[in-house]
C-alpha positions as CSV (number, residue, x, y, z in Angstrom):
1,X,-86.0,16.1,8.9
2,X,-82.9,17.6,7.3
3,X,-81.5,14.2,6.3
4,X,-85.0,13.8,4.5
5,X,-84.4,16.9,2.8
6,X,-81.3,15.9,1.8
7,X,-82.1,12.1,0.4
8,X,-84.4,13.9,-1.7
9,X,-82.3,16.1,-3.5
10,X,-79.8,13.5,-3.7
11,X,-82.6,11.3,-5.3
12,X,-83.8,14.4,-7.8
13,X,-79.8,15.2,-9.2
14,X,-79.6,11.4,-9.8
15,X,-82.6,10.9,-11.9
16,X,-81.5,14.1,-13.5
17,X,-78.4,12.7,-14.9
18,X,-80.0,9.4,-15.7
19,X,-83.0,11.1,-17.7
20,X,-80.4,13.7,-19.4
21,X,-79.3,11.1,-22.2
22,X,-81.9,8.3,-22.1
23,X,-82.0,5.2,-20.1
24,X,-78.7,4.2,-18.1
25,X,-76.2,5.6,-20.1
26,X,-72.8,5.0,-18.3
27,X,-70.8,8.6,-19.1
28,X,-67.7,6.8,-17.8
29,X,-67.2,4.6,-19.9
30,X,-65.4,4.9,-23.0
31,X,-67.2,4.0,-26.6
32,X,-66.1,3.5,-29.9
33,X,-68.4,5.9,-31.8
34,X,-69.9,2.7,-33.3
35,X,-71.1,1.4,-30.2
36,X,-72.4,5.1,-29.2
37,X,-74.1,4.8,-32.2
38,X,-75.7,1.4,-31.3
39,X,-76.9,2.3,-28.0
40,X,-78.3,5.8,-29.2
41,X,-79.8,3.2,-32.0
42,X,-81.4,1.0,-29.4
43,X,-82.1,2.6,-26.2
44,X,-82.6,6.7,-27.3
45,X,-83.3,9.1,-27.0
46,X,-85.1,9.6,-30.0
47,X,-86.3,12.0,-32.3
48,X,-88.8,11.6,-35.5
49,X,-88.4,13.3,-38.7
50,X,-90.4,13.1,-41.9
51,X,-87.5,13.4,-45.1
52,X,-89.1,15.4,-47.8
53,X,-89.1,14.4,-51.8
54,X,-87.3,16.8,-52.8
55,X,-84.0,18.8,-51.2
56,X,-85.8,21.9,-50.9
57,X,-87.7,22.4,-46.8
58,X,-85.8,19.0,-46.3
59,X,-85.8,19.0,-42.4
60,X,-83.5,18.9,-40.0
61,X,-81.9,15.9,-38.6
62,X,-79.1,17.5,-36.6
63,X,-79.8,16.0,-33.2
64,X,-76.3,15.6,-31.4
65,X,-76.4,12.4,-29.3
66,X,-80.3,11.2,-30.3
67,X,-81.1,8.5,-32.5
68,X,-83.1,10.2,-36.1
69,X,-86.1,8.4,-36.6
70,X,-86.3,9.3,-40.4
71,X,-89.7,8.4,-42.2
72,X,-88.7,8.1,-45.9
73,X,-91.2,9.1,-48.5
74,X,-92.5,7.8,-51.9
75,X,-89.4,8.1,-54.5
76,X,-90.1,10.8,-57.1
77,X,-88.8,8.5,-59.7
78,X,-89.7,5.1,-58.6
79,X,-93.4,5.0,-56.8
80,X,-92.6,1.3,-55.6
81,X,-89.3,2.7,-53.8
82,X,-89.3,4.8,-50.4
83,X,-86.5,7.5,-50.1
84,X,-85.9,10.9,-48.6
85,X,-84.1,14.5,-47.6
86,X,-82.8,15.7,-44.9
87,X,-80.4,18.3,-43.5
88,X,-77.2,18.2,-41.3
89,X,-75.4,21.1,-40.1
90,X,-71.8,20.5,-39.1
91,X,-71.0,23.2,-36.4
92,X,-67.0,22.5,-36.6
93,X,-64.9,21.1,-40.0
94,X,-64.6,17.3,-38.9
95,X,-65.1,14.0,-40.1
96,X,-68.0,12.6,-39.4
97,X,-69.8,9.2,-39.4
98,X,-73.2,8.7,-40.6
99,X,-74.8,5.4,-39.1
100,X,-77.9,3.7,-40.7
101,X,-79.9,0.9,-39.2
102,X,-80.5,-0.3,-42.6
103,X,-78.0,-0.7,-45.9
104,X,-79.6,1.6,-48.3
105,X,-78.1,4.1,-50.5
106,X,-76.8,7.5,-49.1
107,X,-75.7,10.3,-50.5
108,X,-74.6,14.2,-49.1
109,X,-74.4,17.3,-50.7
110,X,-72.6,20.7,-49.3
111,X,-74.1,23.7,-49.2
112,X,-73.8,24.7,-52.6
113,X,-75.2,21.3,-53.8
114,X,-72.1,19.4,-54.5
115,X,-71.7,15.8,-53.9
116,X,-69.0,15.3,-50.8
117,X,-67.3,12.6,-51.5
118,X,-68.0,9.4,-48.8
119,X,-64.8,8.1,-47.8
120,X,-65.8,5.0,-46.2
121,X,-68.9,2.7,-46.3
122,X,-68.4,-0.1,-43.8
123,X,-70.6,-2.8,-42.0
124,X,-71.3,-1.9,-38.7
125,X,-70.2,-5.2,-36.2
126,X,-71.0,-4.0,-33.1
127,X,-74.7,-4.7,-33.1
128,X,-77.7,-5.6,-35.3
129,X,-79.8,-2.1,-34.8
130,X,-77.1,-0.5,-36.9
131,X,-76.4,-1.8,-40.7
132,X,-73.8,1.0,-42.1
133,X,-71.4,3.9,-41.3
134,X,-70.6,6.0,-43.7
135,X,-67.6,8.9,-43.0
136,X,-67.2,12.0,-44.6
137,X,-65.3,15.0,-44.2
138,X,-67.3,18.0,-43.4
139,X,-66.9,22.2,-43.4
140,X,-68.8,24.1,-41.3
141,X,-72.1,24.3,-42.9
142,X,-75.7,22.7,-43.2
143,X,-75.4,19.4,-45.6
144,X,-78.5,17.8,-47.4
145,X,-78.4,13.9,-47.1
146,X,-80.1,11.8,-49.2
147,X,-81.1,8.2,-47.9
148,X,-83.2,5.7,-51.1
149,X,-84.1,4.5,-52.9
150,X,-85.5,1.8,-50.7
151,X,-88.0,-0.6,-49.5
152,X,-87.8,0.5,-46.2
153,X,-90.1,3.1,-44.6
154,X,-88.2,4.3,-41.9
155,X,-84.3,4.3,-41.3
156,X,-82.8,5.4,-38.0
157,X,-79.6,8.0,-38.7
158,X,-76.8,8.9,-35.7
159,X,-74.3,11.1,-36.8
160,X,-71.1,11.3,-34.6
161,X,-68.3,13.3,-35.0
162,X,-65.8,10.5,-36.4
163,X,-62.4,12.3,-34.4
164,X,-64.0,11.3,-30.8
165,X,-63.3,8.3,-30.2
166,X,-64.9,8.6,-26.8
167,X,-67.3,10.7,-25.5
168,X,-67.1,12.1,-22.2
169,X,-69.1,15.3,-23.5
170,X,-72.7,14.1,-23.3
């Protein structure tokens, strides 16, 4: 009967850490944040945002970990093209890496509504359900990104901090 009691808690911590960052997420093994980025991509967990039109109530799509669903809206400028706000708050200065499943324009302003400069735009090799990263140096603060114009509808966004290599934290 003890044993029982046992095997089941056992069974419940496992699932536990299973279910705590999506499917079967090995936490041993180390990941270039490009491949963390294509398995958040892929398998989750997920989260969905509608961007706005404009920067103003843009919402948030700080989600540490968790693939951004982002629906884009119709462009204020171009009613044929899709784009889209939304906000990112860096808790530490880092760099940081932006990963879009799709190649479409990007762009991030600080808090005070300055462009940051994007230090890199690469193609993403390490799968197909991400098209670009895109690094940046961050302060501490919330950023407004802006993905469009596009044809696309909906692009997924992962943000990892770019100076972790490997991620034993999640």
């Amino acid at each position: 009967m003890r044993l029982q009691y046992i095997s089941r808690g056992i069974l419940m911590v496992s699932m536990a850490f299973v279910a705590a960052c999506g499917e079967e997420h090995d936490h041993d093994e180390h990941h270039s944040i490009a491949e963390e980025a294509c398995e958040h991509t892929k398998d989750g967990p997920f989260v969905d945002v509608t961007a706005t039109a404009a920067s103003d109530g843009a919402p948030s799509a700080t989600h540490a970990h968790k693939a951004v669903h982002v629906t884009l809206v119709e462009d204020a400028n171009d009613a044929t093209m899709n784009s889209g706000f939304v906000t990112f708050a860096a808790d530490e200065a880092a760099e940081f890496a932006f990963f879009l499943s799709a190649d479409v324009a990007f762009a991030i302003t600080d808090p005070s509504g300055t462009d940051v400069d994007i230090e890199e735009s690469a193609d993403v090799a390490e799968c197909s359900e991400v098209a670009k990263q895109h690094t940046a140096d961050l302060e501490v603060g919330t950023y407004t990104l802006r993905i469009g114009p596009t044809s696309e509808t909906m692009v997924s966004l992962v943000v990892e901090e770019a100076g972790h290599e490997e991620h034993d934290d999640h």
